[in-house]
LUMFI-800468 format. One line per 2 residues: number of its first residue (from 1); for each residue z negated, y negated, x of C-alpha. Coordinates in steps of 0.5 Angstrom, whole numbers, plus 2048, in hexadecimal, padded with zeros to 3 digits. Layout:
BEGIN
NUM = Z/Y/X  ...
END
This chain:
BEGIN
1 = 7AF/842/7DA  7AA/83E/7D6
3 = 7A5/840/7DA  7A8/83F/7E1
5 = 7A9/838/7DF  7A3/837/7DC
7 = 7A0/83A/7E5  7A5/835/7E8
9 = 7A1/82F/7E3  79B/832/7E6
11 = 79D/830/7ED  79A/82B/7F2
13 = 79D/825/7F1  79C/824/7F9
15 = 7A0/82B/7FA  7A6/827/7F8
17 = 7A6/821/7FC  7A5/826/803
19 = 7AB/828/802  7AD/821/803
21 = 7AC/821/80A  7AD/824/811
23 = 7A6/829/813  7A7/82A/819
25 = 7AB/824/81D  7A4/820/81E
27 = 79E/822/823  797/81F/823
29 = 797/818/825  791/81B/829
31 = 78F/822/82E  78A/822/82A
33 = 789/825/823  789/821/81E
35 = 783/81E/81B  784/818/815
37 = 77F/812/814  784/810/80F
39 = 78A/812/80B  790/810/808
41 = 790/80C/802  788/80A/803
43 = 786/805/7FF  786/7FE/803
45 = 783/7F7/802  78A/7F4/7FE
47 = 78F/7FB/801  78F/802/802
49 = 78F/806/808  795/806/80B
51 = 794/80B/810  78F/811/813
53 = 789/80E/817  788/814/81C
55 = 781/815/820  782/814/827
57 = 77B/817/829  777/810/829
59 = 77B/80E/82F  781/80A/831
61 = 786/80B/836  788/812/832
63 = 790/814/834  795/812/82F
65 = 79C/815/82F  7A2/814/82B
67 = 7A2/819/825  7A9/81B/827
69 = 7B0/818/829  7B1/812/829
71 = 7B0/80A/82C  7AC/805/82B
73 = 7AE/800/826  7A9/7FB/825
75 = 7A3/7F8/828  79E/7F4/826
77 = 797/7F1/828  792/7ED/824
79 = 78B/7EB/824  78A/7EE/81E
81 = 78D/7F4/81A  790/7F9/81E
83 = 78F/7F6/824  792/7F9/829
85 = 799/7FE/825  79F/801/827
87 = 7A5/803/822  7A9/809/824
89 = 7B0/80B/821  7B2/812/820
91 = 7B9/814/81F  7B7/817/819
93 = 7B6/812/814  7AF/811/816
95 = 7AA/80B/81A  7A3/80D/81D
97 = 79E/808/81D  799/807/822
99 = 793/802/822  78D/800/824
101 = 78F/802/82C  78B/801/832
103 = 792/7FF/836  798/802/836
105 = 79B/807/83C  79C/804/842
107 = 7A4/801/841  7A2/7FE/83A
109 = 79C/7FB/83C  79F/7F7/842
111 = 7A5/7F5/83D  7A0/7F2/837
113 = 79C/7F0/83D  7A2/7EB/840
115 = 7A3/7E8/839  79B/7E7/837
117 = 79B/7E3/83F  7A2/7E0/83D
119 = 79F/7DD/837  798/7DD/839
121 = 795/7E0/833  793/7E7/831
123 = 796/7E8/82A  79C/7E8/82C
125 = 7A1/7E9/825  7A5/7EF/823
127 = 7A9/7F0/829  7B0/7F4/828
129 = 7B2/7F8/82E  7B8/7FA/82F
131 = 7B9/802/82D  7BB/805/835
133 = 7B6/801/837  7AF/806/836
135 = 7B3/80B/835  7AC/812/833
137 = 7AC/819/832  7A9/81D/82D
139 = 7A2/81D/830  7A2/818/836
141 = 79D/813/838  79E/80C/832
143 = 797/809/833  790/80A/833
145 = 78B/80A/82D  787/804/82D
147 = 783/800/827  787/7F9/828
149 = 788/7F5/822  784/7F6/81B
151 = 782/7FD/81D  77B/7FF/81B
153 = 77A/803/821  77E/807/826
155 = 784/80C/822  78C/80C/821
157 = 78F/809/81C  795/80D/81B
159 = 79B/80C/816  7A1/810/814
161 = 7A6/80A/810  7AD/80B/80E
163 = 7B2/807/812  7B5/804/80E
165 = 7B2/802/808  7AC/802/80C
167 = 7A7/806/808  7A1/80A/809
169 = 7A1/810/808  79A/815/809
171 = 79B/818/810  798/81F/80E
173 = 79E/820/80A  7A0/820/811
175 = 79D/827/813  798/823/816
177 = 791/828/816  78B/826/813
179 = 784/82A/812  782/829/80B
181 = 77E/82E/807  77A/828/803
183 = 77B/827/7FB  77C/81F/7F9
185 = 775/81D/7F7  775/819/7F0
187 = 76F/814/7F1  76F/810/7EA
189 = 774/80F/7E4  775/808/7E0
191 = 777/808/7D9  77C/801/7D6
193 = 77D/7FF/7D0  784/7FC/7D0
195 = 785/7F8/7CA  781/7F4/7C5
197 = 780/7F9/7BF  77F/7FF/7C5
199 = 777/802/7C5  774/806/7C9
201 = 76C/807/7C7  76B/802/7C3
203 = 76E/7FD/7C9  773/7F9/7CA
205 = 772/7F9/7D2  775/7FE/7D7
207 = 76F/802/7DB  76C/808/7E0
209 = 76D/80E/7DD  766/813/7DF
211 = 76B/819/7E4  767/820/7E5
213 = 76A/825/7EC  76A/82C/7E9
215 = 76D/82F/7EF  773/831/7F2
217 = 777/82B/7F1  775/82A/7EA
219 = 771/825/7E7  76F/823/7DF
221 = 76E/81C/7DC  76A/81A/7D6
223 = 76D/819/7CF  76F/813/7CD
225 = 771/810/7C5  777/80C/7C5
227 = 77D/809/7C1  783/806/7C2
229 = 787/805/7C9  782/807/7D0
231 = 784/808/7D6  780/80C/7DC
233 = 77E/80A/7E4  77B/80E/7E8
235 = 777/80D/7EF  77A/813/7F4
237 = 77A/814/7FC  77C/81A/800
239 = 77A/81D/806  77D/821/80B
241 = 77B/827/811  777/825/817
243 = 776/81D/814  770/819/810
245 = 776/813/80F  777/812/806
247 = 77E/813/806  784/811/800
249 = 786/817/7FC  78D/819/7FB
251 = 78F/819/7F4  78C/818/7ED
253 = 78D/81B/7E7  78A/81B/7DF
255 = 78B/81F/7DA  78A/81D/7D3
257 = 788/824/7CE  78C/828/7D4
259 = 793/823/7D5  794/820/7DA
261 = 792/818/7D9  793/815/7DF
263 = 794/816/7E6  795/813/7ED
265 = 795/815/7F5  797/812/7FB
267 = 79D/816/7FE  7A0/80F/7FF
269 = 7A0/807/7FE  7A3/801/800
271 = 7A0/7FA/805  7A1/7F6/7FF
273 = 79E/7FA/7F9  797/7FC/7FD
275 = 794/7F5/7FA  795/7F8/7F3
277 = 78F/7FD/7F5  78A/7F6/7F2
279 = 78C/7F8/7EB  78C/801/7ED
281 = 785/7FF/7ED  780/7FC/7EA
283 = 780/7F6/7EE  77A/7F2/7EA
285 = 776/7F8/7EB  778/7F8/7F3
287 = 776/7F1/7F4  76F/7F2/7F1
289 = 76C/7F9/7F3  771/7F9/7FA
291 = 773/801/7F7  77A/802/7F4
293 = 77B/805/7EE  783/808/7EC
295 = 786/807/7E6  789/80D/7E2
297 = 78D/808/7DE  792/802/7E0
299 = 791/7FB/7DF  796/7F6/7DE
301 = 79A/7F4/7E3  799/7F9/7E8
303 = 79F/7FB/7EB  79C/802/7F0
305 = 7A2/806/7F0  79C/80C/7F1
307 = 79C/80E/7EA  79E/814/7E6
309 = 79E/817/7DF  79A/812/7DD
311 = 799/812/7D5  798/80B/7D2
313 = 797/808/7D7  790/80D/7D9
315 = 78D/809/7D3  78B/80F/7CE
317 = 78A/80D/7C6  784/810/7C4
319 = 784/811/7BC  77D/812/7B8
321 = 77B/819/7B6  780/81C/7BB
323 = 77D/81F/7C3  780/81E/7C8
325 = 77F/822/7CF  781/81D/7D6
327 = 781/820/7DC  783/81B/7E3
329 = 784/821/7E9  784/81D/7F0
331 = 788/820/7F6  789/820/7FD
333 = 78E/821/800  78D/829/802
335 = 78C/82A/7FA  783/82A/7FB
337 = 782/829/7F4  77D/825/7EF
339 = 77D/824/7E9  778/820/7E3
341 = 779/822/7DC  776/81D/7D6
343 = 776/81E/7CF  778/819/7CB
345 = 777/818/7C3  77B/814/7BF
347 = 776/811/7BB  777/80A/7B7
349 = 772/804/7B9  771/7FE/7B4
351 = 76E/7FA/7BA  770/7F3/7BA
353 = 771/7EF/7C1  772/7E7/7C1
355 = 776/7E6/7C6  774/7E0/7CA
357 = 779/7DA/7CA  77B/7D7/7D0
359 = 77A/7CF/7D1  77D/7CE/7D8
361 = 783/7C9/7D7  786/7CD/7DE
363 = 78A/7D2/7DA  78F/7D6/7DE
365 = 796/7D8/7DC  797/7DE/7E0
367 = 79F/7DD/7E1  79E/7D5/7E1
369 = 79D/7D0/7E7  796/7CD/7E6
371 = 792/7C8/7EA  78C/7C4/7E8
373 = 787/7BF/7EC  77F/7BF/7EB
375 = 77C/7B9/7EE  77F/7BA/7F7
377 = 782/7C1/7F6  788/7C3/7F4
379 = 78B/7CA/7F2  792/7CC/7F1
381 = 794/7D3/7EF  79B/7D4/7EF
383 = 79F/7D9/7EA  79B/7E0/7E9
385 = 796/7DF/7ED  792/7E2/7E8
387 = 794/7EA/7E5  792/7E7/7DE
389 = 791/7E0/7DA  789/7DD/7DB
391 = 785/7D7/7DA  783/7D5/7E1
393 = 77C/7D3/7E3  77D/7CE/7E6
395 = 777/7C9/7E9  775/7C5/7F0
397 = 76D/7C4/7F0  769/7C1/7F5
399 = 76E/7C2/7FA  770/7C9/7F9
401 = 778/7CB/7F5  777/7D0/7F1
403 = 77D/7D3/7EF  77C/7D9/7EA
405 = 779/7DF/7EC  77A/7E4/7F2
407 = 77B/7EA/7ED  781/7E8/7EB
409 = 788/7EA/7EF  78D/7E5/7F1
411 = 795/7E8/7F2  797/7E1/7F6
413 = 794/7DC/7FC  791/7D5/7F8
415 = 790/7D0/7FB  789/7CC/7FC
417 = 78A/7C5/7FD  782/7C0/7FF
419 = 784/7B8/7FF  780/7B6/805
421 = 782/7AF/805  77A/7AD/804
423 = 779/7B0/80C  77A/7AD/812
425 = 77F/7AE/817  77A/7B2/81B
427 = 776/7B5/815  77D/7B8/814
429 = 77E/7BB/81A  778/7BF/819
431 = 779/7C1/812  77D/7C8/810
433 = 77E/7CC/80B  779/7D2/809
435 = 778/7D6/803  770/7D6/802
437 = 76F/7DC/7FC  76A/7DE/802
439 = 767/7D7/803  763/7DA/80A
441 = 769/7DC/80C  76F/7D7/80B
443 = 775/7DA/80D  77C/7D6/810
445 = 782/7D5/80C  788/7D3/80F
447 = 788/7CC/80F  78D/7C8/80F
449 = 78C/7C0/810  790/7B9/80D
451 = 78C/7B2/80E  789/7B3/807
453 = 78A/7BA/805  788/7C1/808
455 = 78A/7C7/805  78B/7CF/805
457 = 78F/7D4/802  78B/7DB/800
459 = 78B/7E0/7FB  784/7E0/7FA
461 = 781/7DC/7F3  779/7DA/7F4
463 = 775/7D5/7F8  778/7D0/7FE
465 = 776/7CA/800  776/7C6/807
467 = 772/7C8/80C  770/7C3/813
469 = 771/7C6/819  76E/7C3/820
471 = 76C/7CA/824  76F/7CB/82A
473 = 771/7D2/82B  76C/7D7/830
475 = 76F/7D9/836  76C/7DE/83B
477 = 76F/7E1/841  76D/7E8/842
479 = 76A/7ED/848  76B/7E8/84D
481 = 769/7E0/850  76C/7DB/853
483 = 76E/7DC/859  76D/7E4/85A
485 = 771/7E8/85D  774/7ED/858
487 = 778/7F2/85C  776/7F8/857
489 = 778/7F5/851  77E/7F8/84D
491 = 77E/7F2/847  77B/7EB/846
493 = 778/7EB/840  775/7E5/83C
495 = 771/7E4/835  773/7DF/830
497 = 770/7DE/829  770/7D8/824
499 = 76C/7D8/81E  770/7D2/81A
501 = 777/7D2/819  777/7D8/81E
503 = 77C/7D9/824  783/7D7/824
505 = 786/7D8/82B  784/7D8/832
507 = 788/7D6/839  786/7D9/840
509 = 788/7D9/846  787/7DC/84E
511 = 788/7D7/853  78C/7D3/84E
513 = 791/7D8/84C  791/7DA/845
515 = 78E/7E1/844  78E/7E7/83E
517 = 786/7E7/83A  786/7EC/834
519 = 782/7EB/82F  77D/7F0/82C
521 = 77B/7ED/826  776/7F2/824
523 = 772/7F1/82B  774/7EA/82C
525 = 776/7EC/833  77C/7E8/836
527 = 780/7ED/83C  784/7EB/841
529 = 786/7F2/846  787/7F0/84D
531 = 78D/7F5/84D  791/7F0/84A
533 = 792/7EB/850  793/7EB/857
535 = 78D/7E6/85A  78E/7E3/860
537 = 788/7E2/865  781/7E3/863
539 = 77E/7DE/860  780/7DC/859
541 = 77E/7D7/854  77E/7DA/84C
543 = 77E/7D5/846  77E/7D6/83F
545 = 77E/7D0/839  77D/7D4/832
547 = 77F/7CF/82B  77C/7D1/825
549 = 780/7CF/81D  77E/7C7/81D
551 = 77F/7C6/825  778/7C6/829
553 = 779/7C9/830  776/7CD/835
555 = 777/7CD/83C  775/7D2/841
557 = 776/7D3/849  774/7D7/84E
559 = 776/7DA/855  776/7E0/858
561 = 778/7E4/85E  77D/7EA/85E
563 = 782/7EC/862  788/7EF/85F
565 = 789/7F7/860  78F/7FC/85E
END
């Protein structure tokens, strides 16, 4: 009996939760076999991957097709984002999610694009048809791929939520099949003291632990000396069959002198929780380096649902003149494992840190309300901004309001406020808002304006200032000039940039009448599709008028010949 139980203790984590959920009720959102630029549960700038990212070959225009039965719930188009997505209800208890689409079919696209002319505005909300309206079945034709939204190049970003509580779940538990072969690749480790009287080396300072690959998964670290409570983090990426892409592991897991210590997958999550991924990882060390380091311990005020097992928290209490053997396994979700083992040695250090004081009078209660003043700038950070209690720096000089440092994560919005009572009416009217941590390169912040203050809501500490915009947007129309005729053109297309407070939004019109432009962020490329309306005549005249953040306009008009045809 003993040894039956002890088998069961040793199964895969991941072999339960299959039996959770329907293997064979879901097809391939593609006809092609699936190839993943990014996985479930990915570490994200400030969130985890809710979804698959699957290869469309390099190209758009890929058939989409609904996973099985079902209607269409939801649609929703945004500049950013998703771009162009579609939600599909099943019947049994599940939502597909589709994003980044090129257009949908043929009677979903007429409907989004009557209310996108109706509104004269691309994105068009969340739109909730009624459910016998598109009515799908199990591989019927939903949209076509595309690369609209924040895409990094042409894929499909699919999703699999549960309807009613709306979390999503990772689509391979699904049946979906992937080609994964690849054990995790473990890059580096990271060592933290977590207290005062901890030591790790002779130091007081968390730092890189040297990892050697010996093969077949595994890997060996060099022997530290420590005492007190540590913790560990370790740099690690996955790779799966047919890509070069540095995709997000499946599950991790520390065993401290062979027990269980801590662990973590990502089966599951909620929306509201992914913003806590900033206190999984080590978030100073990703602001610096750009390169994500998880935790195997958990910090205060993290309130993931991912964890399991965890003992004390995943902190280990290294004791003097005992050995301690710790070994971190990363998996994927097909079980490809790897494994670095660390030997550690509890040995007593008498080295004495001073800790540095604080001298800034901005200090932070985290579960307080605060709001200072420095000469024209104001913060106000509402209750819980902040995970812990902090002595906030907090300084303005030469312009610029520096308010503590980028390497610090923040739960809430705060809001920024710059007294401009000094500026002229005109100077004011060019003046935005922009965080300047890259002063080449000032980036917008949504501006807000008052007569005498400006002010901006963010949920990123470090440097802003005001910056004075009075560059008018460039604006060229492409592949034709006035008065040409352009019978062969399927599209309209338009290049726009800005290099100041950047774009905000743009009107165009054919012979007075508005017209759909679909913004290609990444080629700066505005398209108009001639398919769109019916034009009367030949001759037509095509205006564009581009804004940019603080309200500098560019116009353009040109005429052309074409003839309608069906």
């Amino acid at each position: 009996m003993k040894q039956k139980l002890f088998i069961l203790l040793l199964l895969p984590l991941f072999s339960l939760a299959q039996d959770k959920y329907p293997k064979d009720y879901f097809r391939n959102p593609l006809n092609i076999p699936i190839v993943l630029s990014g996985t479930f549960g990915e570490l994200r700038s400030n969130h985890f991957h809710s979804g698959l990212d699957i290869k469309t070959q390099g190209k758009e225009g890929l058939k989409v097709v609904a996973v099985a039965d079902g209607y269409v719930s939801r649609i929703k188009v945004q500049q950013y984002g998703y771009g162009k997505a579609i939600y599909v209800t099943h019947p049994n208890g599940y939502t597909s999610v589709y994003g980044h689409l090129s257009k949908f079919n043929p009677e979903i696209e007429a409907y989004v694009k009557s209310i996108q002319y109706k509104k004269e505005n691309y994105e068009t909300g969340n739109l909730f048809p009624k459910k016998n309206k598109f009515v799908l079945k199990k591989g019927e034709l939903l949209a076509y791929s595309g690369d609209t939204g924040g895409s990094g190049g042409p894929h499909l970003h699919f999703e699999i939520r549960n309807t009613k509580s709306e979390n999503v779940i990772n689509p391979l538990f699904f049946g979906l099949q992937v080609d994964d072969t690849k054990s995790p690749t473990i890059q580096s480790l990271q060592v933290y003291p977590l207290n005062e009287g901890s030591r790790i080396n002779q130091q007081n300072n968390s730092f890189k632990i040297a990892v050697k690959n010996i093969g077949k998964g595994k890997y060996t670290a060099n022997r530290i000396f420590a005492s007190g409570r540590i913790g560990f983090g370790i740099n690690v990426f996955d790779r799966l069959n047919k890509a070069l892409n540095k995709n997000g592991i499946y599950s991790l897991e520390m065993l401290v002198n062979g027990k269980r210590h801590y662990y973590h997958d990502v089966e599951t999550f909620s929306f509201s929780e992914s913003k806590y991924l900033n206190l999984l990882i080590d978030y100073a060390y990703y602001k610096k380096y750009r390169s994500r380091i998880q935790k195997t311990f958990k910090v205060k005020n993290n309130k993931l649902s991912i964890y399991q097992d965890l003992v004390d928290k995943g902190e280990i209490n290294i004791e003097n003149g005992l050995n301690y053997t710790v070994k971190i396994i990363a998996k994927d979700f097909k079980g490809n494992t790897s494994a670095v083992t660390i030997p550690v040695i509890g040995k007593k250090s008498n080295a004495i840190f001073k800790k540095q004081k604080d001298t800034t009078i901005y200090k932070i209660t985290a579960d307080k309300f605060h709001k200072f003043t420095n000469k024209n700038v104001t913060v106000a950070f509402p209750k819980n901004s902040f995970y812990d209690d902090i002595y906030l720096d907090f300084k303005v000089e030469n312009n610029i309001a520096k308010i503590h440092d980028k390497t610090v994560p923040l739960d809430k919005s705060f809001t920024l406020t710059f007294d401009v009572s000094k500026y002229t009416k005109a100077q004011k009217e060019k003046l935005y808002i922009a965080n300047v941590e890259n002063q080449k390169y000032p980036r917008y912040t949504n501006t807000r304006k008052k007569d005498s203050t400006f002010y901006t809501t963010t949920k990123t500490l470090g440097k802003y200032s005001l910056i004075s915009d009075n560059q008018k947007p460039k604006v060229n129309i492409l592949y034709f000039k006035n008065n040409q005729w352009i019978s062969k053109f399927n599209t309209l297309k338009v290049k726009i940039s800005d290099i100041g407070s950047g774009i905000k939004n743009w009107h165009a019109t054919i012979d007075g009448k508005w017209v759909l432009m679909q913004f290609n962020h990444k080629r700066r490329i505005l398209t108009y599709n001639f398919d769109d309306n019916k034009l009367i005549g030949s001759k037509h005249n095509f205006r564009i008028i581009v804004s940019d953040n603080v309200g500098n306009t560019t116009e353009r008009s040109a005429t052309f010949f074409k003839k309608q045809t069906n």
